[in-house]
N, C-alpha and C positions, 0 to 999 in steps of 0.2 A: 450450379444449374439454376438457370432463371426459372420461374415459374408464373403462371396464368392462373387468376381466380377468376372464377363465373360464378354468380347468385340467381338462383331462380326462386319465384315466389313460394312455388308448390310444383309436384312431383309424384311420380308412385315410387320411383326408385332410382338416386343416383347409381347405382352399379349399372344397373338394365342402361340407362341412359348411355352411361360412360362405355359400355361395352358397344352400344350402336354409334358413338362418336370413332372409339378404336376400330372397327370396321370402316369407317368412313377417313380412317388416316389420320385421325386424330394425336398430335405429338407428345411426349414426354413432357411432364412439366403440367399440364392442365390438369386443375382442382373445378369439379361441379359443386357448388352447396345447395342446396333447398332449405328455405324456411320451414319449410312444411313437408315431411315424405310419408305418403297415405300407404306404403307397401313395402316397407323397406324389410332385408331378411336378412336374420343374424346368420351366424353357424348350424350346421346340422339340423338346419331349415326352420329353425324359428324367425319368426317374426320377432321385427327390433321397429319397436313403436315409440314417442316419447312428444313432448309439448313443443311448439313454437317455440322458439330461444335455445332448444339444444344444436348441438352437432348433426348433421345429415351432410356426410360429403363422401365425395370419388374423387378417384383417379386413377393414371395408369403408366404402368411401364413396359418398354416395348425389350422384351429378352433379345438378349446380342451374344453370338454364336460362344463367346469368349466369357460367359454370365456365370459366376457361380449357379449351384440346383436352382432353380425357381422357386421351390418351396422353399429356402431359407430365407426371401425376400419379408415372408411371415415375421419372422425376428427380427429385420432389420428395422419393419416399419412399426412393431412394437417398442423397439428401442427409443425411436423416433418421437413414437404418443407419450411413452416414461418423459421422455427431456421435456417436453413442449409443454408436460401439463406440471412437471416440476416447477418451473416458471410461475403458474400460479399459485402451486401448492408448498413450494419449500421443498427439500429434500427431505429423503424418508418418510412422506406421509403414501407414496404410492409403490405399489410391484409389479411385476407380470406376472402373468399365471399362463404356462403353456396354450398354444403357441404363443398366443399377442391380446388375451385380453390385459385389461388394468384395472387393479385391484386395490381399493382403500381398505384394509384391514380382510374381511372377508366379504363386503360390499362393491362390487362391480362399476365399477367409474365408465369405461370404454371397451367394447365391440369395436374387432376388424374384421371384415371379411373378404377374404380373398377367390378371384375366379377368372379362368381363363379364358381369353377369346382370340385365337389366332396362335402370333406372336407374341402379345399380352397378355400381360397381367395385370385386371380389373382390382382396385382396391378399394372397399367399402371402410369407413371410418366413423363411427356415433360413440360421440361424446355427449354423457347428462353433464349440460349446463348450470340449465335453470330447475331441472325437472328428476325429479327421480322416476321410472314409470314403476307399478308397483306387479311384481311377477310371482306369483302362488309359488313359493317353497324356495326362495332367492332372495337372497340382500341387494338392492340396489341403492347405489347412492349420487350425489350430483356436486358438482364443482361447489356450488352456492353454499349447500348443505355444509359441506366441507371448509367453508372460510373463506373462498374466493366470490366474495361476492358483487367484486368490479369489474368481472370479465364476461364477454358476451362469446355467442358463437363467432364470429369474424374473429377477433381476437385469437381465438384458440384456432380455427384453420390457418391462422397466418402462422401461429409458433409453428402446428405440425409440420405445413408443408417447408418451412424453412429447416426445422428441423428432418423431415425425411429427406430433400433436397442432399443436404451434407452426409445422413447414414448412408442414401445411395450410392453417391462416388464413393464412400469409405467400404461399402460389399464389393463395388466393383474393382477397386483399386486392389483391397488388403486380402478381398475372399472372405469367406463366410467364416473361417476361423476369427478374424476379428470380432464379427459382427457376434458371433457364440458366445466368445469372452465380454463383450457388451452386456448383451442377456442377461450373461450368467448372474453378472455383477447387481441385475436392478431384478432378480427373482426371488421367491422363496428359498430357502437354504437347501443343500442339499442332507436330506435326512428328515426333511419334514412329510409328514405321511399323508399320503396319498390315496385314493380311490380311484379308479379309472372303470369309466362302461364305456366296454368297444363297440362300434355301429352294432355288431353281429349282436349285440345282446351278455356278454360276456364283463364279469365284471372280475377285474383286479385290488389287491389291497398289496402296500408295500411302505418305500418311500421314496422318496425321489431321490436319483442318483446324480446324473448330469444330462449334457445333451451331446446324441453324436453328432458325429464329421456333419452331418447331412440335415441336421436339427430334428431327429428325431426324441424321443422323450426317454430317457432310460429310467424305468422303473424296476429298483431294488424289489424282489416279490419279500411278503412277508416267509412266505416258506422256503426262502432261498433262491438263488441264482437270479438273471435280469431278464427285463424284458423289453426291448424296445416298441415304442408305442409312435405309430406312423397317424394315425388318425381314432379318435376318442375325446370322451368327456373325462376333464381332470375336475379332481373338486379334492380340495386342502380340507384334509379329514383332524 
């Protein structure tokens, strides 16, 4: 699938943007970047802030009747940030961590966020380049930090988007089962323990088991039996 890169100087938010381009018939294959995004919002409503020189981009996909879940689109485009940022990093320096962040040891590399408008599927993606931002009770870390220190942001939306380009056909073509066994292969192991706080306030301790059909999170409880986890905070205890 070809793809369209747009840069804009500054922004409060490529999603918000990309979500009023998707109303407006905006097609498959368009990436927004900002130099600068003054509002941009992680997961479970945090703000995702960071310097000039990081990642700030969208983009989106339009669901077709024949689509694997929607929500496993979460995986595939994690899959996608793993290869693309391999690229700079080498193999084995990065993971996922349920659904699709990316993680250098227990240091936070890249946020996606995912939302629907319509048809579509809004996809938010910040990558620390240049910049680690620093968040009270969090490891975060940055490409730079890391060793890659001859890569800019273009650079890195060109890997992703070519690289999610190819996970796409590969959800649509093989189904999310593919896409699962992808995951699996560039995650923490299963057996590695886990803590989970559900939105409701509710918090879990276990370890992680696999993912279902649907990519949901199956957590081994420590007091026995499983639990699948549709939405929640994972944190590698």
């Amino acid at each position: 699938m070809n793809f369209v890169l747009r840069t804009v100087a500054e922004t409060g938010s490529t999603n918000e943007d990309m979500k009023l381009l998707a109303r407006e018939g905006a097609a498959e294959g368009l990436w927004l970047r900002a130099e600068r995004q003054s509002a941009g919002r992680g997961r479970m409503g945090r703000g995702w802030e960071g310097a000039t020189g990081n990642l700030f981009a969208s983009t989106l996909v339009r669901i077709l009747p024949q689509d694997p879940p929607a929500s496993t689109l979460a995986l595939a485009t994690a899959v996608a940030a793993h290869r693309a940022l391999e690229e700079f990093l080498g193999t084995g320096r990065v993971t996922i961590k349920w659904p699709n962040d990316i993680m250098a040891g227990e240091a936070k590399l890249c946020g996606i966020l995912m939302e629907r408008e319509g048809d579509a599927v809004v996809i938010g993606i910040g990558v620390n380049v240049v910049d680690a931002p620093r968040v009270p009770g969090r490891e975060i870390t940055c490409l730079h930090a890391l060793g890659a220190a001859g890569c800019d942001a273009q650079a890195v939306l060109e890997a992703i988007a070519r690289c999610f380009s190819e996970e796409l056909v590969r959800w649509r073509t093989y189904g999310c089962e593919t896409t699962i066994r992808a995951w699996l292969g560039r995650a923490h192991p299963p057996g590695t323990p886990i803590t989970v706080h559900l939105p409701a306030g509710e918090t879990l301790t276990g370890t992680f088991g696999t993912l279902a059909p649907d990519g949901a999170f199956i957590l081994r409880l420590a007091g026995g039996g499983e639990r699948a986890i549709h939405s929640g905070e994972i944190w590698l205890t």
